[in-house]
C-alpha positions, 0 to 999 in steps of 0.5 A: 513530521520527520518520521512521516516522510522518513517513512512514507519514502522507505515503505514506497521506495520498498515497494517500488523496487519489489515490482521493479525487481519482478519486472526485471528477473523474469525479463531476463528470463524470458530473453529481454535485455534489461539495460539498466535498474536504478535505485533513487534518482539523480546524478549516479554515486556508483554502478556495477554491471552483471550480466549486461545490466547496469545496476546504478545507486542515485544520489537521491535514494528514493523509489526505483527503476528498471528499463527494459529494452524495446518497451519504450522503442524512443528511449535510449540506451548506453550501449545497442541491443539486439533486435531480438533482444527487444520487448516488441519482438517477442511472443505474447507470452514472453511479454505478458509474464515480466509485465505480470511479475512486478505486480506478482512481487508485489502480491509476494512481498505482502505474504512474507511481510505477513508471514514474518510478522505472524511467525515474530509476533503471533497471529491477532486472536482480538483487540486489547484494551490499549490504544494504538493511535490516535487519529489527528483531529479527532475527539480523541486528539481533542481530550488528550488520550495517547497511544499506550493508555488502557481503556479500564471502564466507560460511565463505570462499567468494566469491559473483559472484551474490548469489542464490547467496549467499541461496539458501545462507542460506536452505538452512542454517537452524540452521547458524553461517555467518561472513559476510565483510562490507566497511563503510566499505572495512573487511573484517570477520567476523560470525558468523550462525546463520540462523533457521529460518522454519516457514512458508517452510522456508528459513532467514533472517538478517533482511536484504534486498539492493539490487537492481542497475538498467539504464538504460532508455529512457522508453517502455520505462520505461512499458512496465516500469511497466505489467508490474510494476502488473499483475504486483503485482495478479495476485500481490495477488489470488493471496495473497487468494486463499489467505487466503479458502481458509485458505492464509494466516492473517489473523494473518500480515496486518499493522495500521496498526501493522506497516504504520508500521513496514514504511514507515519501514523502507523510508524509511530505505533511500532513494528507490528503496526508498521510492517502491517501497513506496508504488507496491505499497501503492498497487496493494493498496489498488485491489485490496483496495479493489474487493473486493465487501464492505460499507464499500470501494467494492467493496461499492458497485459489488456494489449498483450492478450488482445496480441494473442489473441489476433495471433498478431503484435500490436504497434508498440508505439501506438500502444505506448501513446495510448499509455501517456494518455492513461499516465496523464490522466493518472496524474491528473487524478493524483492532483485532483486526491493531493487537494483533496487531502490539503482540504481535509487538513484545512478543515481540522 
């Protein structure tokens, strides 16, 4: 449990501060003040100025912050800023790029995670035999398989592929299988009945193999990273696709909840595994964030472009109540997935 929130906390507030760090450099190159940019929340434990920016490290050091000037013409500020020094006096496109970076960053963060990953370990050429984790609540869960245990043989049968292996799980749901498994040098039978998934019509265990990786150079390690940020992207904008025309339920979505526990799962898998994680949940929030709705930075690009094109600024304070609508109904949906993820708990 420990290691769920230690890590849930470290891969948001990662993050955070990548999108918050977007927003904040190209403010300031695009001639915005930008008053103030925190680490954490809570009384301050010590700050330091550059260049008219307060840097600020809060005694809860989790999630980030910057505060650009004018952006919110009712917030206040410790020392007065210039008008000309405002969001809400500057050109279109001098808005549009520092709303645009943070989710940029984001997109950034996910590549070098991938790259870093791919020129350390290797770029995955396919599953080994050996579990990576094993789902809470599962059949797996259930009979005692552990990550680390090596699929030797199912009802006998040797298997040089592992996908050979999975594909017969998933095509005998129902079915009692005996899995021959090796831990610790140790030969053991588990006898396993696949689950039947209604959704993907395939049967499941409840456990998920290592990849095997190849050593690559470091340009074709760059070159991977950017294939696997824009796959990831594609792939994220199909399955919001299929939410907005009914082909995914919004209850199939996971909240903060089940996404604490989908991190501490992958952070007890190991590096790879973990820094995995934070590289696509990374590239989901560049995604989801630029969606044009009210309260993300896409709601805010969708203004600033209806602002160019009408040669004409918005009022900013309509503009921002019109995100506190988008942000209480944001929060309402995050409250609606957080009970949801409590019942799935309870159901196990």
């Amino acid at each position: 449990m420990l290691l769920t929130i230690i890590a849930f906390f470290f891969v948001f507030t990662i993050i955070t501060l990548a999108h918050e760090f977007g927003h904040l450099v190209f403010a300031k190159r695009n001639g915005i003040a930008v008053p103030e940019f925190g680490l954490g929340f809570g009384p301050t434990l010590f700050s330091f100025t550059i260049n008219e920016t307060v840097y600020k490290l809060n005694s809860l050091p989790i999630l980030g912050y910057v505060k650009i000037a004018g952006i919110d013409p009712e917030e206040k500020t410790e020392k007065p800023v210039p008008e000309n020094l405002k969001f809400y006096n500057k050109s279109a496109w001098q808005k549009f790029v520092p709303i645009f970076a943070g989710a940029f960053m984001n997109l950034v963060l996910g590549f070098i995670v991938y790259s870093f990953i791919f020129m350390v370990a290797g770029v995955p050429i396919g599953l080994s035999n050996e579990i990576g984790a094993v789902s809470s609540g599962s059949e797996a869960k259930r009979i005692g398989l552990q990550a680390g245990d090596r699929i030797l043989a199912i009802n006998s049968k040797g298997y040089k592929d592992a996908n050979e292996a999975v594909k017969f799980i998933h095509d005998n749901p129902g079915r009692q299988l005996t899995l021959t498994i090796e831990r610790h040098g140790v030969k053991k039978d588990f006898a396993a009945t696949p689950a039947l998934n209604k959704k993907l019509k395939i049967g499941l265990i409840g456990f998920s193999l290592k990849a095997n990786h190849q050593k690559v150079n470091p340009l074709a390690a760059l070159y991977h990273g950017g294939a696997e940020t824009l796959k990831l992207s594609l792939m994220i904008l199909v399955l919001l696709g299929k939410l907005f025309t009914g082909g995914i339920s919004l209850f199939d979505l996971a909240g903060p909840v089940g996404i604490a526990q989908v991190t501490g799962q992958y952070a007890q898998q190991g590096w790879v595994s973990f820094l995995n994680f934070i590289a696509f949940f990374s590239i989901n929030v560049t995604v989801i964030n630029l969606l044009p709705l009210p309260a993300l930075d896409g709601g805010r690009l969708f203004f600033i472009i209806i602002e160019a094109i009408r040669r004409k600024p918005i009022d900013i304070e309509l503009e921002n109540k019109i995100h506190n609508v988008g942000m209480m109904l944001l929060l309402g949906l995050i409250a609606v997935l957080t009970v949801n993820d409590l019942l799935r708990l309870l159901r196990r």
